[in-house]
C-alpha positions as CSV (number, residue, x, y, z in Angstrom):
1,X,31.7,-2.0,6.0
2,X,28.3,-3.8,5.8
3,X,25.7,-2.2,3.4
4,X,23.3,-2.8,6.0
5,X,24.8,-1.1,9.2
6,X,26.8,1.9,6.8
7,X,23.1,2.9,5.8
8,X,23.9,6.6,5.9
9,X,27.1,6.6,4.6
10,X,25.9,4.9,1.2
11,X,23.3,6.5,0.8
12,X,23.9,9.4,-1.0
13,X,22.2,8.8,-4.6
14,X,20.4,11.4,-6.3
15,X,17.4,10.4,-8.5
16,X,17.6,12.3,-11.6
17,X,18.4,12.6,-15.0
18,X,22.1,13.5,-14.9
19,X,22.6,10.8,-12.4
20,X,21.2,7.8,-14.7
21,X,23.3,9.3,-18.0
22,X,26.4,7.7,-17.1
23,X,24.3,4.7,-17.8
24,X,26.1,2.2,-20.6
25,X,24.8,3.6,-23.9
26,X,25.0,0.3,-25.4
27,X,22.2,-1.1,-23.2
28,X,19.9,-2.9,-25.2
29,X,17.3,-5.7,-24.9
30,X,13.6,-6.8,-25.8
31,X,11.0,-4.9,-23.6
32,X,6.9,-5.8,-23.0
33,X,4.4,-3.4,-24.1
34,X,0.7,-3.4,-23.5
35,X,-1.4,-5.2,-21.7
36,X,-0.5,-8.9,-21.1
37,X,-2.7,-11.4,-19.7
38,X,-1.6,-13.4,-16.7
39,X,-2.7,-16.9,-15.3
40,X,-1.1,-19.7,-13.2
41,X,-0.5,-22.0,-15.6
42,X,0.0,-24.9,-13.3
43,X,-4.1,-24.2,-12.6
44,X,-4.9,-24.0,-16.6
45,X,-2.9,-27.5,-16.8
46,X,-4.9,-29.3,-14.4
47,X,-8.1,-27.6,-16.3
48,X,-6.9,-28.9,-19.5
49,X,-6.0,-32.4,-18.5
50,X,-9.7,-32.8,-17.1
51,X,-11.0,-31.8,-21.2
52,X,-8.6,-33.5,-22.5
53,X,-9.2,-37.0,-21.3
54,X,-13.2,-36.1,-20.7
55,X,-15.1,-39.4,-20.3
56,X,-11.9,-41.4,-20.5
57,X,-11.9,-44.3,-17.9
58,X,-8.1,-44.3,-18.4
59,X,-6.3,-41.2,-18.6
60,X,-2.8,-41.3,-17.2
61,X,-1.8,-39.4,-14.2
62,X,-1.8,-36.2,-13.3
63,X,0.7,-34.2,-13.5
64,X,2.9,-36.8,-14.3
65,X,2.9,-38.4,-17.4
66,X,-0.2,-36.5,-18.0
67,X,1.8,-33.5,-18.4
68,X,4.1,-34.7,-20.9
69,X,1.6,-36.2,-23.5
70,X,-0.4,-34.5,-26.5
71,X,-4.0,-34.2,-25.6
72,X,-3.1,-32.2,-22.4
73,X,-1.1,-30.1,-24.4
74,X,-3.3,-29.5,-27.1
75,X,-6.1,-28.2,-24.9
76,X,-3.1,-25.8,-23.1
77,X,-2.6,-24.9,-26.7
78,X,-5.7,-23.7,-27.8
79,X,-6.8,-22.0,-24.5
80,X,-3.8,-20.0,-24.8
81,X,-4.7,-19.2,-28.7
82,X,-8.2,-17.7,-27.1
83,X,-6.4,-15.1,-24.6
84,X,-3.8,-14.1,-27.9
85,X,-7.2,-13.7,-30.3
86,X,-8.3,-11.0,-28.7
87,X,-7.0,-8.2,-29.9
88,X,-6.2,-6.0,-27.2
89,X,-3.9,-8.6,-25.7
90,X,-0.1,-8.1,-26.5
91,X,0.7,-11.0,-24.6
92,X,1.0,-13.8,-22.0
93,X,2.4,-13.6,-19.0
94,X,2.0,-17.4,-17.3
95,X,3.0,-17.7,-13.7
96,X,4.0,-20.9,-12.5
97,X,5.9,-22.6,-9.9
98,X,8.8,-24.4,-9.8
99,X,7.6,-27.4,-9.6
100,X,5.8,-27.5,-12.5
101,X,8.6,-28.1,-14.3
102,X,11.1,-29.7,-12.4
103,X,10.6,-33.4,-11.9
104,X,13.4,-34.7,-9.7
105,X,16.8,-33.6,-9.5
106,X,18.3,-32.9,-12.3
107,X,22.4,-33.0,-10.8
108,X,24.6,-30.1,-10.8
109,X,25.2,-29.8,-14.6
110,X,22.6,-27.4,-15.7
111,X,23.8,-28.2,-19.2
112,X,23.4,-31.8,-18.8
113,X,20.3,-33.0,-16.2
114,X,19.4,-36.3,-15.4
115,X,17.1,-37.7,-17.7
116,X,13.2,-37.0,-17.6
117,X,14.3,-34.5,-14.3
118,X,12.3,-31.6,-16.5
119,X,8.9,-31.3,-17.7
120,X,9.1,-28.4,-20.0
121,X,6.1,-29.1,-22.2
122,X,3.9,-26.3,-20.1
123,X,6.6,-24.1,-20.9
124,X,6.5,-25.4,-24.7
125,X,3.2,-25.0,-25.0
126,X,2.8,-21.2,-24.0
127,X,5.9,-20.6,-27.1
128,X,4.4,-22.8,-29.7
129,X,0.7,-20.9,-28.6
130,X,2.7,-17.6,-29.8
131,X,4.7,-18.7,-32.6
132,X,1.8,-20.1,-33.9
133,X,-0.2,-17.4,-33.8
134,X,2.5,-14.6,-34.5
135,X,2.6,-17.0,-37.9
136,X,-0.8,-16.9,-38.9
137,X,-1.7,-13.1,-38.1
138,X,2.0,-11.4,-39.5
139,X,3.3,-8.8,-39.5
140,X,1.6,-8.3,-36.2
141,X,3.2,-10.4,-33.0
142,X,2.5,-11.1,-29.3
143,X,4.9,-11.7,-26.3
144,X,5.8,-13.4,-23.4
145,X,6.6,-12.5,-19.6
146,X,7.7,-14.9,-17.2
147,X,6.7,-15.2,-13.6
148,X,8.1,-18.5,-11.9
149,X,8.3,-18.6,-8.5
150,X,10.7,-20.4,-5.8
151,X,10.3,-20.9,-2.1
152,X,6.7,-22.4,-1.1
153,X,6.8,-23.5,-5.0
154,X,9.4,-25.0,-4.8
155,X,9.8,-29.2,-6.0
156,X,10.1,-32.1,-3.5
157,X,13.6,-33.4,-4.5
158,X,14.9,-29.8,-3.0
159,X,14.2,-30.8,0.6
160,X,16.2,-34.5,0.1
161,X,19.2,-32.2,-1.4
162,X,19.0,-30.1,1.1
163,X,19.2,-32.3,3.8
164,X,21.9,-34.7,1.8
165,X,24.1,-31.4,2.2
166,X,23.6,-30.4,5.8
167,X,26.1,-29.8,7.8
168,X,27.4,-31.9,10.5
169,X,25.5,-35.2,9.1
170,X,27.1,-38.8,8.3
171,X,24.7,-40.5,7.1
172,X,23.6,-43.9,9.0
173,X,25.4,-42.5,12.1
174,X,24.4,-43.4,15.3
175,X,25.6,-39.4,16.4
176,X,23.9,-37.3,14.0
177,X,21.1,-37.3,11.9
178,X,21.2,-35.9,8.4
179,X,18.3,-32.9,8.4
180,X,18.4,-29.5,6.5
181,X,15.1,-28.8,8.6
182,X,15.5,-26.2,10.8
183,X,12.4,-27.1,13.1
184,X,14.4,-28.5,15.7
185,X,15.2,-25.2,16.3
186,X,12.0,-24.4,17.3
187,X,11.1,-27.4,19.6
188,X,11.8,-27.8,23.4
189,X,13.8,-29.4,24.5
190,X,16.0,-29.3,22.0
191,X,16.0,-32.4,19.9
192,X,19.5,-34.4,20.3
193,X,21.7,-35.7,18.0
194,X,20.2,-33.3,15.5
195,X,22.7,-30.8,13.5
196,X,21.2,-27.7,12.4
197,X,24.6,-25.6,11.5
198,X,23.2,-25.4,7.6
199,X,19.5,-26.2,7.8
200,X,17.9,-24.9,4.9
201,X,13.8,-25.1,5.2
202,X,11.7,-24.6,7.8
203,X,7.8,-25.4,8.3
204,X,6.9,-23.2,10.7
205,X,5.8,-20.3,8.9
206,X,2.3,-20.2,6.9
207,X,1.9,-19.9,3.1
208,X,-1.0,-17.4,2.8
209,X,-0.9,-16.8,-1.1
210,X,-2.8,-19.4,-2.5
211,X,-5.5,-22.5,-1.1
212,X,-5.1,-24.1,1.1
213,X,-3.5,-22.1,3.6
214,X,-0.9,-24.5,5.3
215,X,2.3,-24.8,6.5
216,X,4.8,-26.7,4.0
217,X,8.8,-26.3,3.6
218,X,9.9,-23.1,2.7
219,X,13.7,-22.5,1.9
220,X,15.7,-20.3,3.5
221,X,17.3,-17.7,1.3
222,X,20.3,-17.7,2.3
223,X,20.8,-21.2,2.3
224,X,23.6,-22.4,-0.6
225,X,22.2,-25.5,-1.7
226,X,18.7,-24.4,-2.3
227,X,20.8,-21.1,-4.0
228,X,22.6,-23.4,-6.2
229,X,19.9,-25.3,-7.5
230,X,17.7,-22.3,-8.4
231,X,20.9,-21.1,-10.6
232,X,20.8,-24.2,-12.2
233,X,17.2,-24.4,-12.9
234,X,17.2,-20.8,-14.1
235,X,20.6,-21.7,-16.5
236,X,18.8,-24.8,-17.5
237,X,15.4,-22.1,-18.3
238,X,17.4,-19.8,-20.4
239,X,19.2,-22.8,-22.4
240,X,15.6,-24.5,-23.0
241,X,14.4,-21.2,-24.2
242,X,16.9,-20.5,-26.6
243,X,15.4,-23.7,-28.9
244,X,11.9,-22.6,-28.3
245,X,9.8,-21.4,-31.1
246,X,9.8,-17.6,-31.7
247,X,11.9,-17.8,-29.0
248,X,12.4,-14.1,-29.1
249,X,9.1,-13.3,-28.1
250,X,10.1,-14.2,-24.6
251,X,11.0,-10.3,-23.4
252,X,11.1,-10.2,-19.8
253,X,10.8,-12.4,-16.6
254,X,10.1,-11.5,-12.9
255,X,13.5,-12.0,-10.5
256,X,12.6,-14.5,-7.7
257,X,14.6,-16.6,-5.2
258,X,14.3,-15.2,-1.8
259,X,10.7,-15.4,-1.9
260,X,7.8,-17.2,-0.2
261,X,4.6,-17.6,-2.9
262,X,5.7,-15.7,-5.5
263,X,8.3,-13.8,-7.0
264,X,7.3,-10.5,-5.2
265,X,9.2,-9.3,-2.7
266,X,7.6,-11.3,0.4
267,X,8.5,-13.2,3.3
268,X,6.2,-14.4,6.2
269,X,5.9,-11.6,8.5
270,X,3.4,-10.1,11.1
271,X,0.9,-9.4,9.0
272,X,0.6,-12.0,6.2
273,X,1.3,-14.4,9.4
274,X,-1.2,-12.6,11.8
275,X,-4.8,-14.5,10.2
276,X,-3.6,-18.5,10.2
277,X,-2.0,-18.2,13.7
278,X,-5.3,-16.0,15.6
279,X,-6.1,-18.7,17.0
280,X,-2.9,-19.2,18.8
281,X,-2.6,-16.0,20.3
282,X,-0.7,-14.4,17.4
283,X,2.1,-17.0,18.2
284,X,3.6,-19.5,15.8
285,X,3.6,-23.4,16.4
286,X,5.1,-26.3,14.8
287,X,2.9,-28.2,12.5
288,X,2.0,-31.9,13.1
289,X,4.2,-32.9,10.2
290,X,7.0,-31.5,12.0
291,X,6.9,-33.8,15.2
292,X,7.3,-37.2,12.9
293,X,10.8,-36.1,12.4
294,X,11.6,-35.3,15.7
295,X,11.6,-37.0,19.6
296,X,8.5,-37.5,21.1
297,X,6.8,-34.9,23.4
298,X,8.3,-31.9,22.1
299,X,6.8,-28.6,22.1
300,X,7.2,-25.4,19.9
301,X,9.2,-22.9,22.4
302,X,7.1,-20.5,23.9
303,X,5.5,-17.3,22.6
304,X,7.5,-17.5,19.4
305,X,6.5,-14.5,17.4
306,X,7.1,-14.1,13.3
307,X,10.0,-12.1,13.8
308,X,12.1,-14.4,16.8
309,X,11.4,-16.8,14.4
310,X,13.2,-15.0,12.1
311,X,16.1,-14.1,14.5
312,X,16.6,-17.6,15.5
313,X,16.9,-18.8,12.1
314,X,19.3,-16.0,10.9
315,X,21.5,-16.5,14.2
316,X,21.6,-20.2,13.6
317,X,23.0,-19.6,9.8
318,X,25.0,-16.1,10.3
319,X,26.0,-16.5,14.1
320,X,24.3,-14.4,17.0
321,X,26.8,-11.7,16.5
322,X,26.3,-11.1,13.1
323,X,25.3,-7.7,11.4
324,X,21.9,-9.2,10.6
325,X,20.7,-9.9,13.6
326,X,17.3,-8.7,14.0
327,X,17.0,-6.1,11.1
328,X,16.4,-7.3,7.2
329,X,19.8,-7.2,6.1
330,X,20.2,-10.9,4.8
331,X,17.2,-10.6,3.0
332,X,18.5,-7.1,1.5
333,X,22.1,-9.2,0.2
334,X,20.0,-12.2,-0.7
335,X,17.8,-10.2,-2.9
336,X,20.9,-8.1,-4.2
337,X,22.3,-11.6,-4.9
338,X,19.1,-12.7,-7.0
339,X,19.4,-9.6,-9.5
340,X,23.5,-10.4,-9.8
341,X,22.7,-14.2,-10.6
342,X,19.9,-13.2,-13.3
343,X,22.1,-10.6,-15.0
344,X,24.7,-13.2,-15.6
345,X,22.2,-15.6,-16.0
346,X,19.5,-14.0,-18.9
347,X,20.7,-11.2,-21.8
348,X,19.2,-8.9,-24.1
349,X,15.3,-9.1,-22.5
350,X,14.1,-7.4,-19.4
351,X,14.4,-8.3,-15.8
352,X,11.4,-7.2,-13.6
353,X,11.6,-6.1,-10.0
354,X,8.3,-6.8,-8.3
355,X,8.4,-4.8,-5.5
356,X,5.9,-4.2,-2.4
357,X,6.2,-1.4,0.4
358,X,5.8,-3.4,3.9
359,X,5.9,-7.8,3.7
360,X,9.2,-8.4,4.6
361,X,9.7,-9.0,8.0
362,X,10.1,-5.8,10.6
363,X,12.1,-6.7,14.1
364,X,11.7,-3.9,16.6
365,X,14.4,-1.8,17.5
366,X,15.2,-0.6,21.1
367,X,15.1,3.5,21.7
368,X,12.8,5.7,19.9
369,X,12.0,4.5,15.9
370,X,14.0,7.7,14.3
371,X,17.1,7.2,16.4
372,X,17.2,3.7,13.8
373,X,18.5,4.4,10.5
374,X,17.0,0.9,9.8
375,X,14.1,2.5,9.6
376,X,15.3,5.3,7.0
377,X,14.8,4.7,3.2
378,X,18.2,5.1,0.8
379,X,18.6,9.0,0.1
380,X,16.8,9.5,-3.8
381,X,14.3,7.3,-2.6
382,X,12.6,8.9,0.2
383,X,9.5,9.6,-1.8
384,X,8.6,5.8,-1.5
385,X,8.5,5.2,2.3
386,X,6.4,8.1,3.9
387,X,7.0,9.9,6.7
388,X,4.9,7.4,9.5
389,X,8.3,5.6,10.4
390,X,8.9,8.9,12.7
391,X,5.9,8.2,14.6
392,X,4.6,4.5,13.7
393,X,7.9,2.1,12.2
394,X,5.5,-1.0,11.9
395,X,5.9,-0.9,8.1
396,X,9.1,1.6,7.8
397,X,11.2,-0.7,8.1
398,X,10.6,-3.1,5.6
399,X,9.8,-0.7,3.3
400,X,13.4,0.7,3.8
401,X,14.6,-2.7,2.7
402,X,13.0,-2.3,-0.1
403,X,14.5,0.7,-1.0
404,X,17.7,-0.8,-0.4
405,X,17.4,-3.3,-3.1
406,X,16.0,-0.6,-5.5
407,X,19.2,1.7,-5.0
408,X,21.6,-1.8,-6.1
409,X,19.3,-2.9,-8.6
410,X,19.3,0.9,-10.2
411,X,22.9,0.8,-10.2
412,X,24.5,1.6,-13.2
413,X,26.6,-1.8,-14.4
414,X,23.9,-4.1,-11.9
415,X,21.5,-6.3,-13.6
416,X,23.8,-7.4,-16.6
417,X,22.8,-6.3,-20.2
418,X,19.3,-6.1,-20.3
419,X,16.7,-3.6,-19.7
420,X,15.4,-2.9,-16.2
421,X,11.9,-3.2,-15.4
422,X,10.2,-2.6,-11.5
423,X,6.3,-3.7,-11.2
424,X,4.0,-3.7,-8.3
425,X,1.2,-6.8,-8.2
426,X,-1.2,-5.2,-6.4
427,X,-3.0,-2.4,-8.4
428,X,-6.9,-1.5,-7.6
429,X,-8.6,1.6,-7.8
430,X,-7.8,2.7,-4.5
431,X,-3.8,1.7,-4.1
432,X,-3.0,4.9,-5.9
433,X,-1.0,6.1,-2.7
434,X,1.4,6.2,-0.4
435,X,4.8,4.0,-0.1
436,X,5.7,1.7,-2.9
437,X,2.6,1.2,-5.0
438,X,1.4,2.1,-8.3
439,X,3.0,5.8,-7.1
440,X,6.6,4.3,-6.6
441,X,6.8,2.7,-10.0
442,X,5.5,5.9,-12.5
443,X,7.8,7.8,-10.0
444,X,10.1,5.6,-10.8
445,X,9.7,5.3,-14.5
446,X,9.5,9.1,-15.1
447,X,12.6,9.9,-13.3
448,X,14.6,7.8,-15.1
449,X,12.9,8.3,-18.6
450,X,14.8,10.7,-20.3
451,X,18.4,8.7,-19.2
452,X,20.8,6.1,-20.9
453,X,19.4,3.3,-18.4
454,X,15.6,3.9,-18.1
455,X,13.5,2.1,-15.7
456,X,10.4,0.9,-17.2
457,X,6.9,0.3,-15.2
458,X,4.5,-2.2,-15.2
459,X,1.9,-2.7,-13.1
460,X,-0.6,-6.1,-12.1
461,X,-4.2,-6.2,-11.2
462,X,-4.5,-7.5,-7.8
463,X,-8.0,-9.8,-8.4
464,X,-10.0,-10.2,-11.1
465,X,-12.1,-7.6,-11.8
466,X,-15.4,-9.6,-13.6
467,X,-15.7,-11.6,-10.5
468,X,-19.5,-11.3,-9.9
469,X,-20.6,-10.2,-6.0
470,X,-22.3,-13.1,-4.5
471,X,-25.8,-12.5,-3.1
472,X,-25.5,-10.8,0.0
473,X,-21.9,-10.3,0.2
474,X,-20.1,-7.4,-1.0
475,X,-16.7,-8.6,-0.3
476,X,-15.9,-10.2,-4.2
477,X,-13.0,-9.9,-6.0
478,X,-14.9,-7.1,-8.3
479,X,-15.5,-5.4,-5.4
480,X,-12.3,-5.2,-3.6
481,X,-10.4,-4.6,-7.7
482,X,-12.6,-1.7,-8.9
483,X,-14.7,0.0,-5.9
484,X,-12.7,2.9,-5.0
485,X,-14.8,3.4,-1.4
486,X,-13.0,1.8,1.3
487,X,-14.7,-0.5,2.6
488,X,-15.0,-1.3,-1.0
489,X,-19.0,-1.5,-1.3
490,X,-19.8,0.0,-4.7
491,X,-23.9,-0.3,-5.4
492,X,-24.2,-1.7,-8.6
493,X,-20.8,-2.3,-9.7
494,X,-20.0,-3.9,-13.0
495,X,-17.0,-5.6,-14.9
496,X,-16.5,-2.5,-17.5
497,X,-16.8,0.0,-14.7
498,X,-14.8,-1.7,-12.4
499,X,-12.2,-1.6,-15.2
500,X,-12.6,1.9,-15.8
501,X,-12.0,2.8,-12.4
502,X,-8.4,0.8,-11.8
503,X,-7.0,2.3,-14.9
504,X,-8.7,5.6,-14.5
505,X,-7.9,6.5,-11.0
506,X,-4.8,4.5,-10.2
507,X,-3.1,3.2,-13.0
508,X,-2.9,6.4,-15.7
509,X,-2.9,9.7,-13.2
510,X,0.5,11.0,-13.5
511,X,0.9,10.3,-17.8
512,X,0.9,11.8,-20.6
513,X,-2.6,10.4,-21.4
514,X,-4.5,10.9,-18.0
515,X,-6.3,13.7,-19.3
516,X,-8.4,11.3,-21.1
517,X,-9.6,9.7,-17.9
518,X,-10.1,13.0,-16.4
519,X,-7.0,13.4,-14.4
520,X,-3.8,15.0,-14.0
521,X,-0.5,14.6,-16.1
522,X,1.2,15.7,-12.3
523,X,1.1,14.2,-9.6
524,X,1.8,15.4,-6.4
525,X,0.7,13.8,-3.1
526,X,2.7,13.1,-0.2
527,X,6.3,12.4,-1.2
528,X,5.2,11.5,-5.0
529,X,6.3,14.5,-7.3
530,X,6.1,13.4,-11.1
531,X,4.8,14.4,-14.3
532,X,4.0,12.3,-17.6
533,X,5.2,8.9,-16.5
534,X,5.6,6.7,-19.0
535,X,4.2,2.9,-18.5
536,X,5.2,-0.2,-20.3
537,X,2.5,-2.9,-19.7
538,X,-0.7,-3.9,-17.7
539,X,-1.3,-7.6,-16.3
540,X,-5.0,-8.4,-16.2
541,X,-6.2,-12.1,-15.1
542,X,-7.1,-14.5,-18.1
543,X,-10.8,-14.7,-16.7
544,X,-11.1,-11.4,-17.4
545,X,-10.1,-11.5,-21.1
546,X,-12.3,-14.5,-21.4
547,X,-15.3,-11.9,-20.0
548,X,-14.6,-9.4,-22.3
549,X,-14.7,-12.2,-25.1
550,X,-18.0,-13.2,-24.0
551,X,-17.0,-17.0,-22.4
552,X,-17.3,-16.2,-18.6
553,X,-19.5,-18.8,-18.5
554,X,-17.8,-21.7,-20.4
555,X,-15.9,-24.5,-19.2
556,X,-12.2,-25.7,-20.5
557,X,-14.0,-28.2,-22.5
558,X,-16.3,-26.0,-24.4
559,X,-13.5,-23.5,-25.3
560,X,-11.1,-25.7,-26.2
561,X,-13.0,-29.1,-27.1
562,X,-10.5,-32.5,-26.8
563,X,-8.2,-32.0,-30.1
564,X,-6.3,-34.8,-29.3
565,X,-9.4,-37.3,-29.7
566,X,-11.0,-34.6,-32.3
567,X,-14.0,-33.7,-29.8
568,X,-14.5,-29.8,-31.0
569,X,-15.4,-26.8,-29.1
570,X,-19.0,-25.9,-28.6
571,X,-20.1,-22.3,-27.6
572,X,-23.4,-22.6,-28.1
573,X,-24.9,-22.6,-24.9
574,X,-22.3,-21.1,-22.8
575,X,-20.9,-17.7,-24.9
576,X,-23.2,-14.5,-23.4
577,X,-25.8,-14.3,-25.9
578,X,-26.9,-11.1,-28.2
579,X,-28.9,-8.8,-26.1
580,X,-28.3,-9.6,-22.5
581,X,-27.1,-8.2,-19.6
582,X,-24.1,-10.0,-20.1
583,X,-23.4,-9.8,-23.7
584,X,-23.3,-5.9,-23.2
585,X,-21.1,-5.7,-20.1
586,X,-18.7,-8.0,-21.9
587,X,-19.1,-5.5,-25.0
588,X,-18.8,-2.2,-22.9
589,X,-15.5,-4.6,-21.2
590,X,-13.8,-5.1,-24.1
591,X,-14.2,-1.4,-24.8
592,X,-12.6,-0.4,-22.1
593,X,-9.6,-2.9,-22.5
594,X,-9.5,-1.2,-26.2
595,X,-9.3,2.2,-24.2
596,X,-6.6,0.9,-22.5
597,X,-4.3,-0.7,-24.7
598,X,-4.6,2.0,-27.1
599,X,-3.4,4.8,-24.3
600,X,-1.1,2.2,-22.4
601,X,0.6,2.1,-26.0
602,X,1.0,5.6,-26.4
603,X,3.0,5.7,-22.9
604,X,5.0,3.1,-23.6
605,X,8.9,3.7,-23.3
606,X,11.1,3.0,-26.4
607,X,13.9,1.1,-25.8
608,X,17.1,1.4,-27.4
């Protein structure tokens, strides 16, 4: 029987203690502790080729070579040695596409690529960053989490190997036409002597995370190709890993693969689809780029909402008969898939779960939303969907997915030997509630703390919290991170009390240590019954870090100078000088990250 349609017959799983000691004792691996600072390291690159080759008529390209020669990497180098100085920083956590460090195709033999197909000198730089400096400050050392990301990220070459392996193509035919995209699904009439029986990509949906907003290629998850050459990057990854310096600080890494812009559980769906198409009528419409590949005068079909989108693309891959059709089963297997292939894949470290209550897609169901056990969570997980599927199913039913993938991934034997990790990306002062946020992970990580096979918690700051409100504009990053009013309008908000009020209302209620912020070790709201949950780490944005430090107003250059063509850093002008506003909210900040780091330490869970 399908997991997805015997829902209530597999359900029964009890959340406690006595159901996680059968757990395998043996169970060991490296875990993060603390808080870690996170950045997109393809974004620091850029910034550091631009200091690097400062006032240099001829610098070489960018990425490529740029990317694979010192003077970029030196900058990358020492900026990363700024975020490890300060001392409440236990690590780095980089997040990065794909594509940052996959040239071209490197073949099927992850043990043997193509030459020059990876560029793993970003990679490089973030371990030699912490071996160095685990070298020079001994005994004390500093870690690394990985966050690389798939789907939208993903590198060029994909789409050519995707299409080389379509199905139904001979290449220079006359009667077909080799193509892994799936547009042609969308367009009427429908395009001739096109085969779309294994299509992998599609442009039709929007990326939303990140700038611009556009619609480029995004893989399907299901589609074997693109599955088999994320394996072999992430084999490649682990073997390039294993000659790294201090290669052992590397302790955990965020699972990925049927994802859209990052390695959080996403897909395009009504919502994160609803602002780029307004304009449409809230339908979805090829982009321009599509139409060169296909017969003139063609039109996206009709009305084509986020989730027939969805449905035609799943019918077309699993047949219109299939168990899948129009509920989120394939992305439940895909998912369960994803934590199978980075058990086998990674050992001994942690594998992170990044979990999010209501963005993958929801497909209405005919007859009243209860009568559905689609829109049911997994028994021993209620407590993370509430009760509004009874009454309103627009987000039940993703967030029972979810809950599907958490009961497989919670599995005792699942996940391979490492330590098991779930994390929510989205943490502010006010997302402290219902559903899968902050609450679902300390529930979570409580339940499970006193078993064989813990579940550890982490959790990430959803914007930067020192990003100043523009004149007139309450609407900054600042605001919507540390205001706990909704709208978030604080009067006179600042960095340090921004701070204060993620950790102090969201991210420690519920531990050992909340007392010290002025709440409860219990807590009890909604579905959410825990006490004293411990926490392993906090991600907090680089630019934050580099607040605290006093160098929110420096550029790449200054901080980090040109080593390469021995042009040193100058501070001078930029750091926040003794005495100013500045100076003592970036004092008071780095207080409060002292606060944290200290009692985010105390929480922590010891692993075995």
């Amino acid at each position: 029987m399908n997991r997805w349609t015997g829902w209530l017959i597999v359900c029964m799983w009890v959340a406690s203690t006595a159901a996680f000691a059968q757990s395998n004792n043996s169970l060991a691996g490296r875990a993060p502790a603390g808080i870690y600072t996170n950045f997109l390291l393809d974004s620091i690159s850029k910034l550091a080729y631009t200091a690097a080759y400062h006032g240099r008529a001829k610098a070489p390209h960018y990425p490529y070579p740029a990317l694979t020669e010192a003077p970029t990497n030196d900058v990358i180098i020492k900026y990363l040695t700024i975020l490890l100085d300060d001392p409440n920083v236990s690590g780095l956590a980089p997040m990065m596409p794909w594509s940052l460090l996959s040239r071209s195709n490197p073949g099927l033999d992850p043990y043997n690529p193509a030459a020059g197909s990876y560029a793993w000198e970003p990679l490089n730089d973030v371990f030699i960053a912490v071996d160095t400096w685990n070298k020079a400050n001994a005994p004390r050392t500093k870690t690394i989490q990985l966050m690389i990301s798939p789907g939208f990220n993903s590198p060029d070459w994909l789409w050519t190997d995707i299409d080389d392996h379509a199905a139904g193509c001979v290449k220079k035919s006359s009667e077909s036409v080799c193509t892994g995209d799936c547009d042609g699904l969308f367009a009427t009439p429908a395009p001739a002597k096109l085969s779309f029986g294994n299509c992998g990509y599609t442009s039709i949906f929007w990326r939303v995370e990140g700038n611009p907003i556009e619609q480029i290629p995004l893989p399907m998850p299901w589609n074997p190709t693109y599955k088999t050459d994320w394996q072999n990057f992430l084999i490649a990854l682990n073997a390039q890993i294993q000659t790294e310096p201090s290669s052992s600080a590397f302790v955990s890494i965020e699972i990925a693969g049927p994802t859209a812009s990052s390695p959080e559980m996403i897909l395009p769906n009504d919502k994160n689809q609803a602002a780029p198409i307004k304009g449409t009528g809230g339908y979805l419409t090829l982009p321009s780029e599509a139409f060169k590949k296909l017969p003139k005068d063609e039109k996206t079909i009709g009305k084509l909402s986020v989730f027939l989108a969805w449905n035609a693309l799943i019918a077309n891959a699993y047949g219109t008969a299939s168990p899948y059709d129009n509920n989120d089963g394939a992305f439940i297997e895909e998912w369960d898939r994803a934590i199978d292939l980075y058990g086998s894949v990674f050992s001994g470290i942690t594998l992170s779960l990044t979990t999010t209550s209501d963005s993958l897609p929801t497909f209405p169901q005919p007859g009243e939303p209860y009568e559905s056990s689609v829109f049911m969570p997994v028994a021993g997980f209620e407590s993370d969907c509430d009760d509004d599927w009874k009454t309103d199913p627009d987000d039940a039913m993703a967030c029972a997915a979810v809950t599907q993938v958490l009961y497989y991934f919670t599995t005792t034997g699942v996940g391979g030997n490492n330590v098991k990790a779930t994390q929510e990306n989205g943490l502010t002062s006010r997302s402290d509630g219902s559903d899968l946020e902050p609450n679902g992970i300390k529930w979570l990580s409580a339940t499970t703390a006193t078993s064989a096979s813990p579940v550890i918690g982490g959790l990430q700051f959803a914007k930067s919290f020192s990003s100043l409100t523009p004149q007139g504009k309450d609407s900054s990053d600042m605001q919507i991170e540390g205001c706990p009013n909704s709208p978030p309008t604080c009067e006179g908000m600042t960095p340090p009390l921004a701070l204060y009020n993620v950790v102090s209302d969201s991210f420690f209620p519920g531990t050992r240590v909340a007392p010290t912020f002025g709440h409860s070790q219990t807590v009890d709201v909604n579905d959410f019954d825990y006490t004293d949950a411990p926490m392993n780490f906090l991600q907090i944005y680089s630019d934050d870090i580099l607040y605290a430090d006093g160098l929110s107003k420096c550029s790449m250059l200054e901080k980090t100078g040109s080593p390469f063509y021995n042009v040193k850093p100058n501070l001078k002008k930029c750091a926040a000088k003794p005495g100013t506003e500045l100076y003592i909210d970036a004092g008071n900040t780095e207080e409060e990250l002292e606060l944290t780091s200290v009692n985010l330490l105390r929480i922590s869970e010891p692993i075995p």
